[in-house]
N, C-alpha and C positions, 0 to 999 in steps of 0.2 A: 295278158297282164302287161302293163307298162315294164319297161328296162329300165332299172336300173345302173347308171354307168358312175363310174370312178373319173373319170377324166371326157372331154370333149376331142371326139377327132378331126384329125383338120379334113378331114375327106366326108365328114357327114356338113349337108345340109340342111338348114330347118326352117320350113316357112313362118312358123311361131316362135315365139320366145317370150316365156313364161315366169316372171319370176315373182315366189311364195306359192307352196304349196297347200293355201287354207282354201277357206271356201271360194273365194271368187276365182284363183289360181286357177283351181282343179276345175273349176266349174266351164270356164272359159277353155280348159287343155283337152276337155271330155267332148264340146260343141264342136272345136277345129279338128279335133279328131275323127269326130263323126263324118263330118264333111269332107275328108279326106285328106288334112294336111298334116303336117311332119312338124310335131309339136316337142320343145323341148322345155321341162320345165327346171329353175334352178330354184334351191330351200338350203337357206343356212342351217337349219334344224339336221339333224339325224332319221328327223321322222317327217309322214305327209302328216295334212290332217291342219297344221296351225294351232291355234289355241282351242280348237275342239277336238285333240289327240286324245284319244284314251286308248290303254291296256287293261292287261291282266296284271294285276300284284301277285305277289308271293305268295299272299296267302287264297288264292284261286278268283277273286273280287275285282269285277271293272270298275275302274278309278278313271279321272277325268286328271290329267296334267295339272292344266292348268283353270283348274276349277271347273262347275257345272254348267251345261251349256241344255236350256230345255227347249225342244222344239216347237214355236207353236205359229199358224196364220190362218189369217181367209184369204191368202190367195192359194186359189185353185188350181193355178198351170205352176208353183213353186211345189204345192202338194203332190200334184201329177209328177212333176218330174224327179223329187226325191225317192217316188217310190217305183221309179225302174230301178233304183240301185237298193233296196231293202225291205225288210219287212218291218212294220212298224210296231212298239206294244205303246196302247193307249196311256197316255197318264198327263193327268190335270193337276196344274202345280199348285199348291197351297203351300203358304210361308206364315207362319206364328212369330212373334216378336215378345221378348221378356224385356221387364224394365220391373226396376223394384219390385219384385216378387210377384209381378201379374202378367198372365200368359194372355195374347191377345191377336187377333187376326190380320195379318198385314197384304194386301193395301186393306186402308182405314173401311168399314162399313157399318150397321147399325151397332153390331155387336162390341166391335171396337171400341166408340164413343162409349158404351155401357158399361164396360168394364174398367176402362182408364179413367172417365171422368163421375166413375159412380150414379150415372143415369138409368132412368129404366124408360128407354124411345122405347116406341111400342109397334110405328111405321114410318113408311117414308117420310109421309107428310110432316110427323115426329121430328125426323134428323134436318130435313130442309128449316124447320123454324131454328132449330138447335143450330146449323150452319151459319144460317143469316144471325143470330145472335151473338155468337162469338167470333165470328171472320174480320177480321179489321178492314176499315172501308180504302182500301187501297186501288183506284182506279187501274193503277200501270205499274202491274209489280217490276221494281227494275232488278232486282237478286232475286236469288232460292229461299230467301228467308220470308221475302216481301210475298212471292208466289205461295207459299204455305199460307203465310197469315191471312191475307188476302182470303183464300178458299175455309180455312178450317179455323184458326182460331189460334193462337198462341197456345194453348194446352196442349193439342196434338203435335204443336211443330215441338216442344217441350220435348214431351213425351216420343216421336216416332223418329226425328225429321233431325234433331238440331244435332244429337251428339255424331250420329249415324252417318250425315250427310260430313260432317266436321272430319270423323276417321277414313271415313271412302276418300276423300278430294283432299288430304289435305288443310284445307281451306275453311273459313269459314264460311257459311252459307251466302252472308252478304258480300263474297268476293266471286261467287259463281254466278254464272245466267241463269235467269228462270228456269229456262228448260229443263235444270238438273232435276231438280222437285215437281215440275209439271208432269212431268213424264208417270207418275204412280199418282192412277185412280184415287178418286175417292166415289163408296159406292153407298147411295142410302136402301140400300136394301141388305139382306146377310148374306151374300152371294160373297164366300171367302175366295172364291178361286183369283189365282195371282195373274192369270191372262181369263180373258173371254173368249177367246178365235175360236173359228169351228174346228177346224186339224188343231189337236195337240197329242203329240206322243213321242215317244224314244227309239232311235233305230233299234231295232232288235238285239243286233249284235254291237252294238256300237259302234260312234259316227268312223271311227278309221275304218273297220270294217266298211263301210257305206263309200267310203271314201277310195277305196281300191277297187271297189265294184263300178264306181266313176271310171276308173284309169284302165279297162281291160283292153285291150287290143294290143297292136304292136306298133302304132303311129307316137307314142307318147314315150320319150328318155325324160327321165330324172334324176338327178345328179344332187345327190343330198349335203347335208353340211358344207355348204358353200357359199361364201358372200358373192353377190352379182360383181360388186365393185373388184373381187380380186381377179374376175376371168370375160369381166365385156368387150374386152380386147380379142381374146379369143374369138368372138362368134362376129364370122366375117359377115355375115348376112343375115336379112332375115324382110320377110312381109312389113311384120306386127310385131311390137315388141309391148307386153304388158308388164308393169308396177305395180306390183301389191302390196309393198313394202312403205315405210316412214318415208313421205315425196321432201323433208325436210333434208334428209339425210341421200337421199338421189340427186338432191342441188348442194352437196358436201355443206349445208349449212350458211348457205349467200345472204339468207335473209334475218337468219336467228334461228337457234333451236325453240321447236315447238314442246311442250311440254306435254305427258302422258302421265296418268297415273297406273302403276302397277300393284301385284296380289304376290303374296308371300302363302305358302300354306304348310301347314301343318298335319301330317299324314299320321294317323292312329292307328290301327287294326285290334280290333278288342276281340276277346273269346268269349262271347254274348251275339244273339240273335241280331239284337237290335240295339239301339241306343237312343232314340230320341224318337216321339211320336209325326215329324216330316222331314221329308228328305231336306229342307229347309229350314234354320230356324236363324232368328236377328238378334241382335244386341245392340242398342240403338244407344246404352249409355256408355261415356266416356270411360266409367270406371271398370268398364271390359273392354280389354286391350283389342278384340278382334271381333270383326263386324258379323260374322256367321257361323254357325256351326254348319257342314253337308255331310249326310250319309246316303251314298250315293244308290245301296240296293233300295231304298225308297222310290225313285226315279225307277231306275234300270227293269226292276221285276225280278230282280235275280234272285231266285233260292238259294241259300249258304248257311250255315250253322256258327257262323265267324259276323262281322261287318266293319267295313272301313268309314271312319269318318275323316274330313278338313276342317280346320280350324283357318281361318282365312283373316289375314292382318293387310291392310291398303301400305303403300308404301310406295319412295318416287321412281326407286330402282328397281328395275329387275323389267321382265319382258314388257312391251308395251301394249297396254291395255286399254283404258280409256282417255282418249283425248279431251284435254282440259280447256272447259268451255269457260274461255275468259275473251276479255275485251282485248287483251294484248297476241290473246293466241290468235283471234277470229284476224287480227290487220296483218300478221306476220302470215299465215296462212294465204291469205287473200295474195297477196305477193307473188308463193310458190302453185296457185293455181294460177294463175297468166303465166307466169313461165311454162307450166306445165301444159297449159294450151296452146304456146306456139311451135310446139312438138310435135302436133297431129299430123301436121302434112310430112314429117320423117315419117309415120306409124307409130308414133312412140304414145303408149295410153297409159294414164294411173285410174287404180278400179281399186276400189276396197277401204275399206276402215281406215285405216294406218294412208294409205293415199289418198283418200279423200276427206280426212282427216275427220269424221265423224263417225259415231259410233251406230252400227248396223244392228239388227236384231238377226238374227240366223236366215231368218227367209227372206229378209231386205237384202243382206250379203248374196244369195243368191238370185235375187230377181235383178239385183243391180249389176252382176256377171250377164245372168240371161239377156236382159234389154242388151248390156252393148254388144255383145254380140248378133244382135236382131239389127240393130242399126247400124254398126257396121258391113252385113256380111246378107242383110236384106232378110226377104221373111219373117213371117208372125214369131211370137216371142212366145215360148211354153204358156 
């Protein structure tokens, strides 16, 4: 198992230097470790793991910190390599959405349209005229709001998209990039499930479990609850030194703060089996204060006679979550990436969400660890 340390000694050397202990961190600290070097990694946090930490609650229930995090891809050397560190239980995520009293399957599909807009499509071909009939002819959507209308119609963006997308960011849709709304299917078939990819499922034990089975050996210190900036002084040397952290906040802020949206949540533990029919469910209208309900043994698998649910409110403060895809963040951004490339020839690398200031899907965070390490350090990439 990794070591744990309290302080840096000035007599240890380290050929890595490692700082955040999420996926790309650990990901990156497990590879040089393999290879045989003396990795050390540093996490503000108390704990490993990042924003995919979970325990155990009091009431005996694995809960997710800071909200749910579901595993899913087609890639196949991502799949192979999470499962030397776990055992997997299968689960295919489906998310329901209420609005004004109708329960409905999100992302949008045939059954969707049927129920919101009082339709009876019967097939594809059904929903494709029904698309092309209400889509507004918008060649180049340039917002979130333009990209809905554009594909589906002003009823769905109404209904799924406007208030939903409004509480997550902030923002109104037409202050965001396309990409925010592009990103969720739309499917003319009734296939509810929330991803497609062939692997999806839950570590077993959950991801920090997963996460320590990463870190076994004795090449890897970790030195928790600690800012890089209060101890970079300290570490006289090193190969490679990796950022996982805000690259805004690594250049103390030269170009502008970059803007993040964050999650608030609201922790319940009820004495009932269950509470809501998916581990997911939406609130897309404004006049509910919070974008999601999650009960997490839906996901997990886990048998309990108890269940914990989140109530989950978007919000500007608090840890950083999703980087805000605007016009202003994308130039200030641009900035701190050529700074950050004339680093390379120090060793000095940013890897990850928060550094690369886009938002990763769980096996992109680790394939985007894997590759640079494959390019740095040579060799096929899992």
């Amino acid at each position: 198992m990794a070591k744990y340390i309290e302080t840096i000694s000035a007599e240890e050397q380290y050929d890595i230097v490692i700082v955040g202990a999420g996926i790309s961190g650990l990901t990156l600290a497990e590879r040089y470790a393999s290879a045989g070097k003396k990795v050390l990694v540093v996490e503000k946090h108390d704990h490993i793991g990042g924003n995919c930490y979970d325990f155990i609650n009091q009431a005996g229930i694995l809960v997710s910190k800071y909200g749910p995090h579901y595993f899913h891809t087609n890639d196949e050397g991502v799949w192979k390599y999470v499962n030397n560190f776990s055992l997997w239980h299968p689960y295919e995520h489906r998310v329901i959405g209420h609005y004004q009293g109708k329960t409905f399957p999100i992302p949008v599909n045939r059954n969707t349209i049927n129920i919101l807009c009082n339709e009876t499509l019967q097939n594809e071909n059904d929903v494709e005229h029904w698309l092309a009939e209400h889509a507004v002819p918008i060649e180049h959507p340039k917002n979130a709001e333009e990209a809905v209308l554009a594909r589906m119609g002003p009823d769905l963006y109404e209904y799924i998209f406007k208030g939903y997308t409004t509480k997550q960011w902030g923002k109104s849709p037409e202050e965001l990039f396309p990409e925010v709304t592009n990103r969720i299917p739309i499917r003319t078939n009734t296939d509810d499930r929330y991803f497609t990819d062939q692997y999806q499922a839950m570590p077993a034990k959950g991801y920090t479990a997963l996460f320590e089975a990463m870190i076994q050996g004795d090449r890897i210190d970790i030195l928790l609850g600690t800012e890089w900036s209060d101890i970079k002084n300290e570490v006289i040397s090193f190969q490679k030194l990796f950022f996982t952290g805000k690259i805004d906040q690594y250049f103390d802020h030269m170009h502008g703060i970059l803007e993040y949206r964050s999650l608030r949540f609201e922790f319940e533990t009820l004495n009932q089996e269950w509470y809501q029919l998916k581990a997911q469910e939406n609130y897309p209208s404004l006049d509910v204060p919070y974008t999601r309900i999650v009960e997490y043994k839906r996901a997990t698998g886990q048998i309990h006679p108890q269940t914990t649910i989140s109530r989950e409110y978007s919000t500007d403060e608090g840890e950083p979550y999703y980087p805000v895809p605007s016009e202003r963040n994308r130039i200030i951004y641009a900035q701190y990436q050529a700074a950050a490339e004339q680093l390379e020839d120090a060793g000095i690398y940013f890897v990850g969400r928060l550094a690369n200031y886009k938002y990763f899907n769980m096996d992109q965070a680790f394939r985007n660890a894997l590759d640079m390490f494959s390019s740095l350090e040579g060799g096929s990439t899992c």
